[in-house]
VEXMI-464188 format. One record per residue: residue number from 1; residue in one letter; z, y, x of N, C-alpha, C, O in turn. Coordinates in steps of 0.1 Angstrom, whole numbers, plus 5000, padded with zeros to 4 digits. Layout:
N
PT  seq  type  n_up  n_north  n_east  ca_up  ca_north  ca_east  c_up  c_north  c_east  o_up  o_north  o_east
PT  NUM     A     Z        Y       X      Z         Y        X     Z        Y       X     Z        Y       X
...
***
This chain:
195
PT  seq  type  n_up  n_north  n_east  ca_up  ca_north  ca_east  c_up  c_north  c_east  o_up  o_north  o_east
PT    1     X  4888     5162    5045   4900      5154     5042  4900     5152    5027  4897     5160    5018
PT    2     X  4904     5142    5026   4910      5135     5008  4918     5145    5001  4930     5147    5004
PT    3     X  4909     5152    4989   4919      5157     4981  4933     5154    4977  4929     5147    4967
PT    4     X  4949     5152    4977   4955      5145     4973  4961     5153    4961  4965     5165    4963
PT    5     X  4962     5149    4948   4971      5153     4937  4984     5146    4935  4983     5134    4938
PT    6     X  4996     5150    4929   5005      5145     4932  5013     5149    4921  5015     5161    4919
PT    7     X  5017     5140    4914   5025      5143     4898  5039     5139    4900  5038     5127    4899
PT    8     X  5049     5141    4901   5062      5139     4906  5071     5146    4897  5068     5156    4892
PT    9     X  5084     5141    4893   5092      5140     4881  5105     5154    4889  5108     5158    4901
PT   10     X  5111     5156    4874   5113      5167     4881  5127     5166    4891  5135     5157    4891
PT   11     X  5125     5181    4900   5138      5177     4910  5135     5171    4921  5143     5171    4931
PT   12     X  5120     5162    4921   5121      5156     4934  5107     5161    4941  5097     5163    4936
PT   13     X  5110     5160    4953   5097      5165     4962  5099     5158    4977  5110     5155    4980
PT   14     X  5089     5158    4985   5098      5151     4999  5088     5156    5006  5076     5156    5003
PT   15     X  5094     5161    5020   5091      5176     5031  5076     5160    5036  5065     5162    5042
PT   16     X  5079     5152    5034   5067      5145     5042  5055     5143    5033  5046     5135    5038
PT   17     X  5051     5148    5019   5045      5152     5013  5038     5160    5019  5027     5157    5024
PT   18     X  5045     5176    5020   5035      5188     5026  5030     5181    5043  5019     5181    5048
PT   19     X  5045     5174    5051   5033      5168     5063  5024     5162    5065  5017     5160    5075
PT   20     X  5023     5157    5054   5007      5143     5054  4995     5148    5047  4984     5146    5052
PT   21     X  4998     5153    5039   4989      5164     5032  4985     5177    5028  4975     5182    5023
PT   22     X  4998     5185    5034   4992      5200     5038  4995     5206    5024  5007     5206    5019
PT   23     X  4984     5211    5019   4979      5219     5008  4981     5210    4996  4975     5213    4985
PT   24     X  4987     5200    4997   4985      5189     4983  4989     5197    4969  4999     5204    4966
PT   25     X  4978     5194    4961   4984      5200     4947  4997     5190    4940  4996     5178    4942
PT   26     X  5009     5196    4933   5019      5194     4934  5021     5199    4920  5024     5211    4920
PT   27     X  5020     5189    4904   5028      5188     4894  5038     5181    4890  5040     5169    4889
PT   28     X  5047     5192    4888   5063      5190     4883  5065     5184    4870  5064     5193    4862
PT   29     X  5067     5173    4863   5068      5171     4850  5075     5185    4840  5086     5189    4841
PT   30     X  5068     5188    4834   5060      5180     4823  5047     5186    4823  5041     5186    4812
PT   31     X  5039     5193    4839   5033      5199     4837  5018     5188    4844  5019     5179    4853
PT   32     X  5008     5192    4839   4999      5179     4845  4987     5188    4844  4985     5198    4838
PT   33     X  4978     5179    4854   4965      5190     4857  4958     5197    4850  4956     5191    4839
PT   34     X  4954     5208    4851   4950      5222     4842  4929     5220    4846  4920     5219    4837
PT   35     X  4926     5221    4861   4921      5219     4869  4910     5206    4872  4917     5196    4873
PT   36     X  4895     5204    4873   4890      5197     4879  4895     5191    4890  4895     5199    4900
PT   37     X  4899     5180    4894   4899      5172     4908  4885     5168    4914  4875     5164    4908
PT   38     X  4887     5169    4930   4873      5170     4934  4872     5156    4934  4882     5149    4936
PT   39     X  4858     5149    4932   4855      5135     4935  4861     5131    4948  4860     5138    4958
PT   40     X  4865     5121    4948   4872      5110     4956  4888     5116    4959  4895     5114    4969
PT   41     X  4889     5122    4948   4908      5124     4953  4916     5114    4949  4914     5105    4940
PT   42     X  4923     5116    4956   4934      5102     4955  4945     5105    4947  4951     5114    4953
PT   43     X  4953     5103    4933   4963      5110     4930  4975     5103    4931  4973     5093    4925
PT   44     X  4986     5104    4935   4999      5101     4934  5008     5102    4922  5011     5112    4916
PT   45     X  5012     5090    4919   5019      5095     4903  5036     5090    4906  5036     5078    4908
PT   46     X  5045     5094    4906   5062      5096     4907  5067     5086    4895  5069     5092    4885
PT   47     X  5071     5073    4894   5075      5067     4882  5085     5069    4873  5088     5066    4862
PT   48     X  5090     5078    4883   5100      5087     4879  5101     5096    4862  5110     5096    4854
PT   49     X  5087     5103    4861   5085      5109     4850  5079     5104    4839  5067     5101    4840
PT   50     X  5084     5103    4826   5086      5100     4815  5073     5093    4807  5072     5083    4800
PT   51     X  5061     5105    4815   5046      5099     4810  5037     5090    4823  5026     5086    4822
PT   52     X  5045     5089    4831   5039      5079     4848  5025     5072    4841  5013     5074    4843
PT   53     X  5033     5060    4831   5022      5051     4830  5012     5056    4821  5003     5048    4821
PT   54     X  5010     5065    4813   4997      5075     4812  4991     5077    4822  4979     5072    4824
PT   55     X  4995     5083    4830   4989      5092     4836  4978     5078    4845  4966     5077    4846
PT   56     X  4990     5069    4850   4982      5058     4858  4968     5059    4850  4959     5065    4854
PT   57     X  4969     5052    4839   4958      5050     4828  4947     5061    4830  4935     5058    4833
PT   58     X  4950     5069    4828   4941      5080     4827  4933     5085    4838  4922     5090    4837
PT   59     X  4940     5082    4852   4935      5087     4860  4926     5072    4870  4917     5071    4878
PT   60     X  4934     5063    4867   4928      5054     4875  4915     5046    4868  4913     5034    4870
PT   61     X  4907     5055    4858   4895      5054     4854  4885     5057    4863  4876     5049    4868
PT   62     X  4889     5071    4866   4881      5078     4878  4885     5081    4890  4878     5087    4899
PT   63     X  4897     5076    4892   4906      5081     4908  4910     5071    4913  4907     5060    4907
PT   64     X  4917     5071    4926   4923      5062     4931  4939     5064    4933  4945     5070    4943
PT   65     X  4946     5058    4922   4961      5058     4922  4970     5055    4930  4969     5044    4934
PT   66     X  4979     5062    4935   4990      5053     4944  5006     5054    4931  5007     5064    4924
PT   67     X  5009     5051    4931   5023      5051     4924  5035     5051    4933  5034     5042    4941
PT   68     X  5047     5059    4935   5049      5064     4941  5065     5062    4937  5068     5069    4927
PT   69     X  5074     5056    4941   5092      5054     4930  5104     5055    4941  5104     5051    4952
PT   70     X  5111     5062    4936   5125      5061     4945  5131     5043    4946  5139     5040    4954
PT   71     X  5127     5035    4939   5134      5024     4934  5127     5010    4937  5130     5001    4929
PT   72     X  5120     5009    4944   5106      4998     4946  5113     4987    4943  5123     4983    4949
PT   73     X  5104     4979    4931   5107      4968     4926  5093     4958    4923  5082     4963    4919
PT   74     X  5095     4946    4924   5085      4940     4922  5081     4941    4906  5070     4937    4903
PT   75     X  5088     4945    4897   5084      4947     4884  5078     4958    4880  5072     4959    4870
PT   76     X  5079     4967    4889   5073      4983     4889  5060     4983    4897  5051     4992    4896
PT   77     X  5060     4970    4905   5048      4971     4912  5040     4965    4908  5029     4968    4914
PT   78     X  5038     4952    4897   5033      4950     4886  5027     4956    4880  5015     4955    4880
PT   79     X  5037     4965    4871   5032      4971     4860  5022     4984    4867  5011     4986    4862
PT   80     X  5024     4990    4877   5016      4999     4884  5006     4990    4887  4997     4995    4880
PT   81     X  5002     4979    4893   4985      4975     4893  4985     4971    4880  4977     4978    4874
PT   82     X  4990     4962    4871   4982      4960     4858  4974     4973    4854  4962     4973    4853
PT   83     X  4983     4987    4854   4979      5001     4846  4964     5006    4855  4956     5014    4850
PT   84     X  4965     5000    4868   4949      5003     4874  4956     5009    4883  4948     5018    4886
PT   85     X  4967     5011    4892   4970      5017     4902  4961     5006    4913  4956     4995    4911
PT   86     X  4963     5013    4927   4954      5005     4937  4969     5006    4948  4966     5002    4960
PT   87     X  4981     5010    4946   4990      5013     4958  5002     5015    4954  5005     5024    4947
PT   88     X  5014     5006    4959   5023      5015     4950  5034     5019    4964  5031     5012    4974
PT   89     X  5043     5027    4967   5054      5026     4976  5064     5035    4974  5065     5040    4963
PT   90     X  5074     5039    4985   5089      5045     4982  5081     5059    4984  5074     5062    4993
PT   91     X  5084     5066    4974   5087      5084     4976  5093     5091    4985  5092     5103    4985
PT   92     X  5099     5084    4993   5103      5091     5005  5100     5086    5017  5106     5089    5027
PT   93     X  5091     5077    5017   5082      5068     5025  5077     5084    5039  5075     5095    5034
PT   94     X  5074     5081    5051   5073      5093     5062  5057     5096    5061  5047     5089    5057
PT   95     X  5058     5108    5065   5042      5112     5062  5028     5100    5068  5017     5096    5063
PT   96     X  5036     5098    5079   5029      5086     5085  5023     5077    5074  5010     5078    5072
PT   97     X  5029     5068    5065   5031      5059     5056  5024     5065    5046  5017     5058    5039
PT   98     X  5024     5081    5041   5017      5084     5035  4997     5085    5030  4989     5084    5020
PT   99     X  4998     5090    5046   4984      5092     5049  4977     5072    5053  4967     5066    5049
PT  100     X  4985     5069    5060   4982      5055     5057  4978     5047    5045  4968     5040    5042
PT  101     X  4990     5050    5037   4985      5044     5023  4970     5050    5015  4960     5043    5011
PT  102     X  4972     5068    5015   4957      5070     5010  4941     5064    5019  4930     5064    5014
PT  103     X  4944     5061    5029   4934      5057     5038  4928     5044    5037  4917     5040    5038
PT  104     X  4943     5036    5034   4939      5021     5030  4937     5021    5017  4929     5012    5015
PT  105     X  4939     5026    5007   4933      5026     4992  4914     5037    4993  4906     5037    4983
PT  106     X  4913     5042    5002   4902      5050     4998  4893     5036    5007  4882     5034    5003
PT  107     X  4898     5030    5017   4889      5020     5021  4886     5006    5015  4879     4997    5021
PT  108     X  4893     5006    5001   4889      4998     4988  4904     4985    4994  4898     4974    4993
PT  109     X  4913     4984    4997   4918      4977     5000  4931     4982    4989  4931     4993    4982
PT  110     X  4946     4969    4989   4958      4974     4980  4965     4983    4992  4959     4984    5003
PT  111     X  4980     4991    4989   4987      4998     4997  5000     4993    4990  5004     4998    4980
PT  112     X  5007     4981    4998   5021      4978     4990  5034     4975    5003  5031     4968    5013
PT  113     X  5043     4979    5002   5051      4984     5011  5055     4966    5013  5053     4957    5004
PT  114     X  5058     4964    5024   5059      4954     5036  5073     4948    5025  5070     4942    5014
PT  115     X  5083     4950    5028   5093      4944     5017  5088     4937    5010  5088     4925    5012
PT  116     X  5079     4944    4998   5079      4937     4989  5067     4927    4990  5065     4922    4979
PT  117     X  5058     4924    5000   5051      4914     5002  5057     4905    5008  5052     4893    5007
PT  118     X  5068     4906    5015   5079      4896     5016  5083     4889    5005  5083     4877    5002
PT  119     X  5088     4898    4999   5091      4894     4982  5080     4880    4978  5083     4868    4978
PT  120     X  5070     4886    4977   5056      4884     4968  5057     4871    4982  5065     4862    4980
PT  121     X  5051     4871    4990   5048      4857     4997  5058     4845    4991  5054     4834    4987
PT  122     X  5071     4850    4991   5077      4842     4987  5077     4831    4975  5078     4819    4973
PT  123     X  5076     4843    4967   5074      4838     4950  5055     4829    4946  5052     4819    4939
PT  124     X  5046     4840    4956   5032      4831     4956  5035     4813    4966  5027     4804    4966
PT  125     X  5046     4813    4972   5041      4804     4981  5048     4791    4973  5047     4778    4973
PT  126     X  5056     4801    4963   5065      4787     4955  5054     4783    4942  5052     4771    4940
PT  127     X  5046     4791    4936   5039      4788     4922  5029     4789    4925  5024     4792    4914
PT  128     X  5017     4790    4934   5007      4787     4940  5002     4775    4950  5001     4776    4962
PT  129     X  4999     4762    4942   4999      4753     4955  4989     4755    4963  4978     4760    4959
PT  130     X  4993     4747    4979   4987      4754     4990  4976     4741    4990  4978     4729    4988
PT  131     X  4964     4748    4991   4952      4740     4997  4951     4739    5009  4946     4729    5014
PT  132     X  4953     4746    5013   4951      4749     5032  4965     4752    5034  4971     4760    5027
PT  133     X  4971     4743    5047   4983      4752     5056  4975     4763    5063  4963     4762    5065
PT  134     X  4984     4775    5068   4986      4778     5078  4979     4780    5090  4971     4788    5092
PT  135     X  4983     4772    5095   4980      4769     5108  4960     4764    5106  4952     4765    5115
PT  136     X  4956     4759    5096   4943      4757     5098  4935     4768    5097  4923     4766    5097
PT  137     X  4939     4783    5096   4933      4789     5104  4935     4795    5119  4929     4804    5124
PT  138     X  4942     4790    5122   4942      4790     5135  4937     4790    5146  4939     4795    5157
PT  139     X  4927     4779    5140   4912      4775     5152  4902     4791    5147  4893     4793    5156
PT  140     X  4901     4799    5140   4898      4809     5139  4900     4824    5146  4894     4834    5147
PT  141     X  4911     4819    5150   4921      4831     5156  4926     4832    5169  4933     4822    5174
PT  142     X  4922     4849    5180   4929      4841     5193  4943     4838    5187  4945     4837    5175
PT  143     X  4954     4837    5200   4966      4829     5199  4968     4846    5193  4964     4845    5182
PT  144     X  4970     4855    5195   4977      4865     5196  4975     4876    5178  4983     4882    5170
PT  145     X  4959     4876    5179   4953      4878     5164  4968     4865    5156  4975     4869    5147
PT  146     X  4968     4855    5160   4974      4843     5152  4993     4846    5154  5002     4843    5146
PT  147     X  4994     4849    5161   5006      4856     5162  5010     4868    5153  5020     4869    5146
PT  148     X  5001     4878    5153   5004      4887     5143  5007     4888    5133  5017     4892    5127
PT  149     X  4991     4881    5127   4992      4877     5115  5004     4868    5107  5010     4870    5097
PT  150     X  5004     4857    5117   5023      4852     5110  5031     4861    5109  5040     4858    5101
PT  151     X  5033     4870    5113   5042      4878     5115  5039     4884    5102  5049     4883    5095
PT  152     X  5026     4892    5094   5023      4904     5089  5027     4896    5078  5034     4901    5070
PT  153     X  5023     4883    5076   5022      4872     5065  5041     4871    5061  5043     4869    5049
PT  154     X  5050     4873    5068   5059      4874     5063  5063     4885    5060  5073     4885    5054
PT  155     X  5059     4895    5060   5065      4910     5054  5067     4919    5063  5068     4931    5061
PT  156     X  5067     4910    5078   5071      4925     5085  5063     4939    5085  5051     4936    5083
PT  157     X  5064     4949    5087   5058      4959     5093  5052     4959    5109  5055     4951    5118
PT  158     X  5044     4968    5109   5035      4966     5118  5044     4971    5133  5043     4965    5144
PT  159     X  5050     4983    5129   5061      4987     5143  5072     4973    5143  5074     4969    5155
PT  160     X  5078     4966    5134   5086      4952     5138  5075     4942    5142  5080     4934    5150
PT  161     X  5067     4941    5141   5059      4932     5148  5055     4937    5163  5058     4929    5172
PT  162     X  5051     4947    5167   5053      4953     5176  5062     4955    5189  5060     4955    5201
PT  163     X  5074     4956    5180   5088      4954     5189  5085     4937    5190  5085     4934    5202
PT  164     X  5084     4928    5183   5088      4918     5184  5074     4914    5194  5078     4921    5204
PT  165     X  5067     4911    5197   5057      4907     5206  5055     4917    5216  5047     4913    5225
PT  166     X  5060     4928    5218   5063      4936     5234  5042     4942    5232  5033     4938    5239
PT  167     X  5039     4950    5223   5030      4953     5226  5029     4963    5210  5036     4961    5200
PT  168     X  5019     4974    5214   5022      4986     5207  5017     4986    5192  5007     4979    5190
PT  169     X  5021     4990    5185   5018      4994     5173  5004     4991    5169  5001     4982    5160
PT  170     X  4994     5000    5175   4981      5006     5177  4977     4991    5180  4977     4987    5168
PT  171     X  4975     4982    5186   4976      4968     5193  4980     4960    5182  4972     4952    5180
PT  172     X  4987     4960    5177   4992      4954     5161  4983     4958    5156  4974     4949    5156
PT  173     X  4979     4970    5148   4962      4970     5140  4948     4968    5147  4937     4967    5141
PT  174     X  4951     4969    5158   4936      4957     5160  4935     4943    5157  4926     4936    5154
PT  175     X  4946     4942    5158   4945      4926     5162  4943     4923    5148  4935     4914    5146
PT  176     X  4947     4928    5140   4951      4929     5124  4939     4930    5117  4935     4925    5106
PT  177     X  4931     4941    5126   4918      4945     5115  4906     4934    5121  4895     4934    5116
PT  178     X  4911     4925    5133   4900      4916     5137  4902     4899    5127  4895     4890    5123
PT  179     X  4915     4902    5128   4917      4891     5116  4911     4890    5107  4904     4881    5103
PT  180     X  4915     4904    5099   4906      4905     5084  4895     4901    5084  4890     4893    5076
PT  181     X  4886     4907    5096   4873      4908     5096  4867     4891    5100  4855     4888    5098
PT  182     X  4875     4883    5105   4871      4872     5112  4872     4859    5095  4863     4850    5091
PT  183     X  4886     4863    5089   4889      4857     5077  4880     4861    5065  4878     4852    5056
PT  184     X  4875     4871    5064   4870      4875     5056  4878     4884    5046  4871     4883    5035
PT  185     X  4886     4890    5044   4896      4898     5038  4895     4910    5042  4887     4914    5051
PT  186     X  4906     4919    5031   4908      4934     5033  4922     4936    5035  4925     4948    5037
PT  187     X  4928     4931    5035   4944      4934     5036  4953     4924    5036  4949     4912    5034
PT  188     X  4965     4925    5038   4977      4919     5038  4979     4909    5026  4982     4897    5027
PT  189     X  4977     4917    5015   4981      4910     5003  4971     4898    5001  4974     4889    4994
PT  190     X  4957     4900    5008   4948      4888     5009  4951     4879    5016  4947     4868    5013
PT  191     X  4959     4884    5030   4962      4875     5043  4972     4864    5036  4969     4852    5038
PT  192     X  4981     4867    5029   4993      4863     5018  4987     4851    5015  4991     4840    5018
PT  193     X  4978     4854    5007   4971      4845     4993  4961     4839    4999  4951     4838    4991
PT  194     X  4960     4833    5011   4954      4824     5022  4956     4808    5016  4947     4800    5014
PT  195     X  4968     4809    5013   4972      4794     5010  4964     4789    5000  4966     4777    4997
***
């Protein structure tokens, strides 16, 4: 399993932390690693504390960053990929969401919480002109791959997409990871930037 390091500001901690990760090493501001991290650890940095965007800097030389905020904003989520983060999302986000996100950053892809790609589609679809609609990938896609993906392309999450087409979750990421693979992409935020 993926080493996880985890630098979080003080006062805050969240029980789906130790569920997703177990044994995760766990610095309190103002205290920061003493310790070698084993190659390919993933570290979590809390925006919360005072030196965050150091730390991004410093570690996402050699690691793979998630950034991590009570407050998710598209200006925080910015400044976390400019600093070299690869992921950013809510701190109290469920273990599930957790281990997810380090899974899709260790598989070279971004990890940004559904909201705010709603956000982000919106704002890319106004100052980005489209070369391609939509729909012309379509002839690429069964009906249902093509169904999802509209769906994913607006922001929803993968359990609201789910409810909404009467089929499971698990069924939502295939269809999802056959798209990628058929489009040529790694993620969501590429499925986005189609246009």
């Amino acid at each position: 399993m993926t080493q996880v390091v985890i630098y979080t500001a003080p006062g805050f901690t969240a029980s789906s932390w130790h569920s997703a990760f177990g044994q995760a090493v766990i610095y309190t501001f103002p205290a920061v690693a003493s310790s070698t991290m084993q190659p390919g650890a993933v570290v979590l940095i809390h925006s919360g504390r005072s030196d965050w965007q150091s730390l991004v800097q410093q570690h996402s030389a050699s690691k793979l960053v998630i950034v991590i905020s009570q407050h998710v904003t598209i200006t925080e989520l910015q400044l976390a990929l400019t600093l070299g983060g690869k992921g950013y999302m809510d701190a109290g986000s469920s273990s599930i969401n957790f281990v997810q996100a380090v899974n899709t950053v260790n598989s070279g892809a971004l990890w940004i919480p559904a909201s705010l790609l709603n956000q982000l589609n919106q704002f890319l679809s106004k100052v980005i002109p489209s070369q391609h609609s939509w729909q012309s990938f379509e002839s690429r896609l069964s009906k249902r791959e093509y169904e999802v993906a509209s769906l994913a392309r607006r922001g929803l999450s993968n359990k609201t997409i789910a409810e909404n087409l009467f089929i499971t979750e698990r069924t939502v990421k295939q269809h999802l990871t056959a798209t990628f693979a058929k489009l040529g992409i790694k993620d969501r935020l590429q499925l986005i930037m189609l246009l």
